[in-house]
C-alpha positions in Angstrom: 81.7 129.5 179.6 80.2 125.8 179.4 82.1 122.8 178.3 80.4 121.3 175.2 79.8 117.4 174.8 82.6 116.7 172.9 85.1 118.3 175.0 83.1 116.3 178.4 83.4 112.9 176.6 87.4 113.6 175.9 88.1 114.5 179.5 85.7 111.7 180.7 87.7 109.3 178.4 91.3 110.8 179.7 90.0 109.8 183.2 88.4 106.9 181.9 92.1 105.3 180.9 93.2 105.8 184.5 91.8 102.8 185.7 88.6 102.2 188.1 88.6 104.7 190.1 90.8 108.4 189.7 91.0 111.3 192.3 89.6 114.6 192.9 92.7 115.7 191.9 92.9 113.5 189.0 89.4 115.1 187.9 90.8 119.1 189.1 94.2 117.9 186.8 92.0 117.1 183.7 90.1 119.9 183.8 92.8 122.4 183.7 92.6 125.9 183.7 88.7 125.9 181.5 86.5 128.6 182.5 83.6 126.0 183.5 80.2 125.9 185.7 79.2 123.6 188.2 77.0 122.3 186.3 79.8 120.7 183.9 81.8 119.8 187.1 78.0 117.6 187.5 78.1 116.5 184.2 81.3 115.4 184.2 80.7 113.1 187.3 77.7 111.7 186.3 79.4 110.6 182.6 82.4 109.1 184.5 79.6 107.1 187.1 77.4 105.9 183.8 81.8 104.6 183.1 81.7 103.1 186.7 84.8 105.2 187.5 84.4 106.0 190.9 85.8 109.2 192.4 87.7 109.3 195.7 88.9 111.7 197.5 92.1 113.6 197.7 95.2 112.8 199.9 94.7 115.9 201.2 91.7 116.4 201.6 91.8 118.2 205.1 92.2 121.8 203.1 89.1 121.2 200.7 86.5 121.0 203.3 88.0 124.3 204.7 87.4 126.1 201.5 83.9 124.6 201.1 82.0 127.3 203.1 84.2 130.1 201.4 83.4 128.6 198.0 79.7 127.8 198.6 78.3 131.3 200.2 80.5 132.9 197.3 78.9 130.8 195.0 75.8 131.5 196.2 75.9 135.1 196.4 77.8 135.8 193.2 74.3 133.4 191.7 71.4 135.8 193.7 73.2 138.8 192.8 73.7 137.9 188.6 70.4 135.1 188.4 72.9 132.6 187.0 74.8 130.3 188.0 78.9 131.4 188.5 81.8 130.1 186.9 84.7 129.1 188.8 86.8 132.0 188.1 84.1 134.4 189.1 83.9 132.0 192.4 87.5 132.3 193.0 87.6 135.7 192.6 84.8 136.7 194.5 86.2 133.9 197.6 89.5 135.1 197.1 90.6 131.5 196.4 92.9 130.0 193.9 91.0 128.5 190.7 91.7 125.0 192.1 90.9 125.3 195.2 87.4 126.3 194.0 87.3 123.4 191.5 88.3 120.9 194.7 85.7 122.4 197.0 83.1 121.4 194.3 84.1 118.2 193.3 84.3 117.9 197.3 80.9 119.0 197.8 79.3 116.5 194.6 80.8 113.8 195.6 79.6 114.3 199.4 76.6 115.1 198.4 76.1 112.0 196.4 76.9 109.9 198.5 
C-alpha cells in the first residue's frame, strides 16, 4: 500500500513543526506502523528537502548500517521475484527484521545516497 498526497503533506508538515532539521527516527516515529514503499519513504524526503528540513542521522546509528545489507538484498530479491517494488512489511518479513528497523535502513540508505 502507497501513501497518498494528502496523507505525505500531513506527515511532512508534523516534521515540518519540529524545527530545521528532525531525525531518522523522527521521520521512522511519524511514519508509524503504515504499510508503505520506498518509494513514499523518497517522497517523503524530497517534500521535507523542497521544506529545507534537513535529515540527520540517528543517535544510534551504528545498528542501521548493520541491517542495511539484510534490508537491501531482501528488498531486492522480494522485487525480482514479484516485478514490483516491496513494501516494508514484506521487507521485514522476508529479512527477518523488525518493521523499524527496515524503515531505518532505508531512510539510512536515501539519505547516504543523497548525499
Amino acid at each position: 500500500m502507497s501513501l497518498d498526497a494528502d496523507e505525505l503533506r500531513q506527515i511532512a508538515e508534523a516534521l515540518a513543526e519540529k524545527g530545521e532539521s528532525v531525525s531518522l527516527d523522527d521521520v521512522g516515529d511519524a511514519l508509524g506502523h503504515r504499510a508503505i514503499l520506498v518509494t513514499d519513504i523518497e517522497q517523503l524526503l524530497f517534500s521535507l528537502d523542497l521544506r529545507g528540513i534537513k535529515v540527520k542521522e540517528v543517535d544510534d546509528a551504528q545498528s542501521v548500517p548493520d541491517y542495511l545489507a539484510a534490508v537491501l538484498g531482501a528488498a531486492r530479491q522480494l522485487r525480482a521475484l514479484h516485478t514490483r517494488i516491496p513494501s516494508v512489511i514484506e521487507i521485514a518479513e522476508h529479512a527477518g527484521l523488525p518493521e523499524r528497523a527496515v524503515r531505518m535502513a532505508l531512510l539510512f540508505a536515501t539519505v547516504m545516497s543523497r548525499s
